[in-house]
C-alpha positions in Angstrom: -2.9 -10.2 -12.5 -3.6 -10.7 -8.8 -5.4 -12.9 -6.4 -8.6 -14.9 -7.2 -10.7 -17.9 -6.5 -12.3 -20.3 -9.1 -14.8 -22.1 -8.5 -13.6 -22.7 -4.4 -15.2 -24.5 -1.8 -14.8 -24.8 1.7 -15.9 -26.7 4.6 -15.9 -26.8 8.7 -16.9 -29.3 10.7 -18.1 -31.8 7.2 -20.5 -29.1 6.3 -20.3 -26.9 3.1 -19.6 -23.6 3.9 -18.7 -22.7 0.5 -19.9 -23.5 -3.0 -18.2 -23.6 -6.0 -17.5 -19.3 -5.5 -15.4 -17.7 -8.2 -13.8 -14.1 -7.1 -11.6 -12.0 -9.3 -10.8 -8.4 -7.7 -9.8 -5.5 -10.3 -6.4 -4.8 -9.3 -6.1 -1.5 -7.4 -10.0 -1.8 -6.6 -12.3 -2.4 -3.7 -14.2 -5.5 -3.5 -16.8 -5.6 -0.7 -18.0 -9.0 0.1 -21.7 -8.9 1.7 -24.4 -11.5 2.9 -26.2 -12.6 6.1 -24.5 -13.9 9.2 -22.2 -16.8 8.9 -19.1 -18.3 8.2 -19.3 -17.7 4.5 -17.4 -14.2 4.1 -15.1 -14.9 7.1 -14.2 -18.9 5.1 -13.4 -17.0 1.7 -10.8 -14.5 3.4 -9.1 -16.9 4.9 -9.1 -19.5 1.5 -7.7 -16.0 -0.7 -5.1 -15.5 2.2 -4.1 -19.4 2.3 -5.2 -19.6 5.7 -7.4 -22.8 4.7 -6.9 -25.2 1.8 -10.3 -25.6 -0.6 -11.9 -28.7 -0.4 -12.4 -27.9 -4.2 -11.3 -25.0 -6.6 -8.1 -23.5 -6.5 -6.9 -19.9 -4.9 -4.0 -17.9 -7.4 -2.0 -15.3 -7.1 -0.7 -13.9 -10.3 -1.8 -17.4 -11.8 0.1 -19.6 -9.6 -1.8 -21.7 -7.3 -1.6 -20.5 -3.5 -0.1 -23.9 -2.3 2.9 -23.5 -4.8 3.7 -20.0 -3.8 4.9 -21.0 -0.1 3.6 -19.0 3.0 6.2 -16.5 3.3 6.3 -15.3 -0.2 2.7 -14.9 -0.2 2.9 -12.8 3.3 4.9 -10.8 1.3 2.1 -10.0 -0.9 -1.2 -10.6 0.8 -2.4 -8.6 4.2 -4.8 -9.8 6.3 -7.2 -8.1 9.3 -9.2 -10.6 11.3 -11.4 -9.8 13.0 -10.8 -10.6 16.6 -7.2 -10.7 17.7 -5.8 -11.2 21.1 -2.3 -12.2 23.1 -1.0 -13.0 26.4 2.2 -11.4 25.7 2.5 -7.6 26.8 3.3 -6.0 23.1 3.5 -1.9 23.0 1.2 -0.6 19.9 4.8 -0.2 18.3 5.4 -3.9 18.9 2.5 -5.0 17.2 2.6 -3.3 14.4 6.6 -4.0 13.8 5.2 -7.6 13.2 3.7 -6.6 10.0 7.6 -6.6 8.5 8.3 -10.1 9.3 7.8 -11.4 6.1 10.5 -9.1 5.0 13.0 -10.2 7.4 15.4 -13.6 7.6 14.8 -15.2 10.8 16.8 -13.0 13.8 17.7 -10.1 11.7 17.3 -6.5 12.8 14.9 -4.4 11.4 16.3 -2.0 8.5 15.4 1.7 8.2 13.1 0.7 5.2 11.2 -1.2 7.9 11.0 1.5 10.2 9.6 3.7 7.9 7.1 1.8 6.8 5.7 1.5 10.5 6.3 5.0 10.5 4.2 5.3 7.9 1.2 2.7 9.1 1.0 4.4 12.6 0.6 7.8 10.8 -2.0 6.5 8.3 -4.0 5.3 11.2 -3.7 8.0 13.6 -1.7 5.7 16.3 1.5 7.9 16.6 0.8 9.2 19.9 0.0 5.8 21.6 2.7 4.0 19.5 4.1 3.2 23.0 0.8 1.7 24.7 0.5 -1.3 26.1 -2.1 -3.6 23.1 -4.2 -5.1 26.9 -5.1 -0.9 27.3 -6.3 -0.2 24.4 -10.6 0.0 23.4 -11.7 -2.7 20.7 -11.6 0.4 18.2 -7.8 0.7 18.9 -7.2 -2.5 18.7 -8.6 -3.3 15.5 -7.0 0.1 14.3 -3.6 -1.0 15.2 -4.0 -4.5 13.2 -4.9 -2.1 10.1 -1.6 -0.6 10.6 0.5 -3.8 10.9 -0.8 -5.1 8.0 -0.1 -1.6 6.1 3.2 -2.0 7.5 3.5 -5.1 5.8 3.2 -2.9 2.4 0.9 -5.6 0.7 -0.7 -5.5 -2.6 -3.7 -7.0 -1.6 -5.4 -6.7 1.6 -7.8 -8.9 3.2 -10.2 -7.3 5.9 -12.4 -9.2 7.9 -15.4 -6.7 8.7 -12.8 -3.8 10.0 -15.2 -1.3 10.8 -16.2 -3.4 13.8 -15.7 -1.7 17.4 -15.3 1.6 15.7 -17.3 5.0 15.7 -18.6 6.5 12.5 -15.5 9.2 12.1 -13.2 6.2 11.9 -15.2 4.2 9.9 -15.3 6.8 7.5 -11.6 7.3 7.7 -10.6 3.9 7.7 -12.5 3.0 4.4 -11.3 6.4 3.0 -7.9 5.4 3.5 -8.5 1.9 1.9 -9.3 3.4 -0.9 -6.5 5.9 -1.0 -4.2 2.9 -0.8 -4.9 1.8 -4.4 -3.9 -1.9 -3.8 -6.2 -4.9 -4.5 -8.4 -5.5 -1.3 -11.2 -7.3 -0.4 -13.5 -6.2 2.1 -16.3 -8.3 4.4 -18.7 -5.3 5.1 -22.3 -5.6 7.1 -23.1 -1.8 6.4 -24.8 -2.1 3.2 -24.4 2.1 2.9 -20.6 1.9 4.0 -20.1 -0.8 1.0 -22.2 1.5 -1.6 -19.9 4.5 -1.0 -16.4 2.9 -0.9 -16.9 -0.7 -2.9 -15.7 -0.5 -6.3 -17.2 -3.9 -7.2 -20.0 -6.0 -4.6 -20.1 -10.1 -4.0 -23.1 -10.5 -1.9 -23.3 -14.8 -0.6 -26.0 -16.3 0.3 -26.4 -19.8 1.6 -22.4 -20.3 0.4 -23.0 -19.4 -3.0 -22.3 -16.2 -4.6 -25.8 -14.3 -5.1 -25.1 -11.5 -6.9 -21.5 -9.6 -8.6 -21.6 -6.3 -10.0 -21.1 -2.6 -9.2 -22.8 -0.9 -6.2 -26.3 -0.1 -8.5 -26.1 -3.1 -10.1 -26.1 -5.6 -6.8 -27.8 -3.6 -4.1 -31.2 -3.4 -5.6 -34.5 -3.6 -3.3 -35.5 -6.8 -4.7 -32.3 -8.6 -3.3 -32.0 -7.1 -0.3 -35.5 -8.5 0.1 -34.6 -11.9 -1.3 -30.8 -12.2 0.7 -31.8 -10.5 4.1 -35.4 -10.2 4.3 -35.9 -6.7 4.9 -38.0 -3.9 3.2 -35.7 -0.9 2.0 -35.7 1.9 -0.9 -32.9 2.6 -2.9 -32.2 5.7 -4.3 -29.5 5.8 -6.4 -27.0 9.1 -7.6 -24.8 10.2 -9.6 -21.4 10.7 -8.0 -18.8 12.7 -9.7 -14.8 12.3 -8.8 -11.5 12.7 -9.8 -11.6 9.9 -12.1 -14.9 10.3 -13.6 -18.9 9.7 -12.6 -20.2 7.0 -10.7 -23.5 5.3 -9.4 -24.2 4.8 -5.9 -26.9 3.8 -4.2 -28.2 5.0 -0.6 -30.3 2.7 1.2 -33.1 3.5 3.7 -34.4 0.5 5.7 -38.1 0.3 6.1 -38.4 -2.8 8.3 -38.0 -6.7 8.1 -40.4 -8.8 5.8 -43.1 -11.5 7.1 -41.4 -14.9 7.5 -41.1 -16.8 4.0 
């Protein structure tokens, strides 16, 4: 079992934001969560990281609801990447990514070697080694958000929430950062814009719309041109292969914009 969301709602500011949304990931697998502008994805990563409380529905992890669990037990198990972070405080790259082993620690105690290693580890698996000792208020947006992905690979979850990571960086990183993701085999859920980034990586697609979920499937099954023309209003062909990997054959859909549709 892992984390998931039955029939959860959420609100902000007295307006539904959420609807009634059910989300079980596969564990091990990719779950890219999709839709137009809005709080919707953004509310849903932080009700399956306990961040918010539903206003209906209930959030489990391995069955038990969130609220029972306690926040540090479920730190222990559940990563999260926002997607804006910023401090005051003058942390090194090292610093910040150290923080990912908090949940591992009683209050005051030194770090252990296992928790070196596993920053070790997260600034190698995101390509930070060389600037572990940068100042976080010198780095681009791109480093920054790369150095968040490794504190919360330090953290050695088993699911991982990320909040549209592939913001602020260039394609190769993209790329890489996804790639990793799915090297990673743990249970993560993924707010993506790039509907070609979530065909290639996503094991399974939750596209929202309006607060509800839309659409739930595979890659082929949910990013079809009649819903991209129903969710987000733009014209687009699909064309859809055969993949073959390691652990068998695949569909995924590639998708070529054509333009936006006439106001409905």
């Amino acid at each position: 079992m892992t984390l998931g969301a039955d029939r959860v709602s959420g609100t902000a500011a007295g307006r539904l934001i959420l609807d009634g949304v059910d989300l079980t990931p596969l564990p091990g697998s990719i779950t890219g969560l999709l839709g137009p502008n809005g709080p919707g994805k953004s509310t849903l990563l932080r009700l399956l990281a306990g961040v918010l409380t539903p206003a209906s529905g209930v959030v489990t992890l391995d069955g038990h609801p969130l609220g029972d669990l306690g926040h540090r037990a479920v730190a222990r198990r559940v990563a999260v990447v926002e997607q804006q972070v910023d401090t005051q405080v003058d942390l090194t790259v090292l610093d910040v990514v150290r923080l990912g082993r908090i949940p591992h620690r009683r209050a005051w105690s030194p770090s252990t070697p296992a928790d070196e290693r596993a920053v070790r580890t997260a600034l190698e698996r995101t390509d930070l080694t060389d600037k572990a000792d940068r100042s976080w208020h010198t780095l681009s947006g791109g480093e920054c958000q790369r150095v968040q992905i490794a504190r919360a690979l330090a953290q050695e979850p088993r699911e991982l929430l990320l909040d549209e990571p592939t913001n602020h960086l260039d394609i190769q990183h993209q790329l890489d950062l996804l790639a990793l993701i799915a090297e990673l085999r743990v249970t993560s859920v993924v707010a993506l814009h790039d509907l070609n980034l979530a065909a290639m990586y996503c094991d399974r697609i939750v596209i929202l719309g309006q607060g509800r979920v839309v659409a739930c499937g595979t890659p082929a099954q949910t990013l079809t041109e009649a819903l991209i023309a129903d969710v987000y209003g733009v014209r687009a062909t699909v064309t859809v292969t055969v993949t073959v990997t390691s652990e068998g054959t695949g569909d995924r859909p590639r998708i070529r914009f054509l333009g936006t549709l006439p106001d409905r």
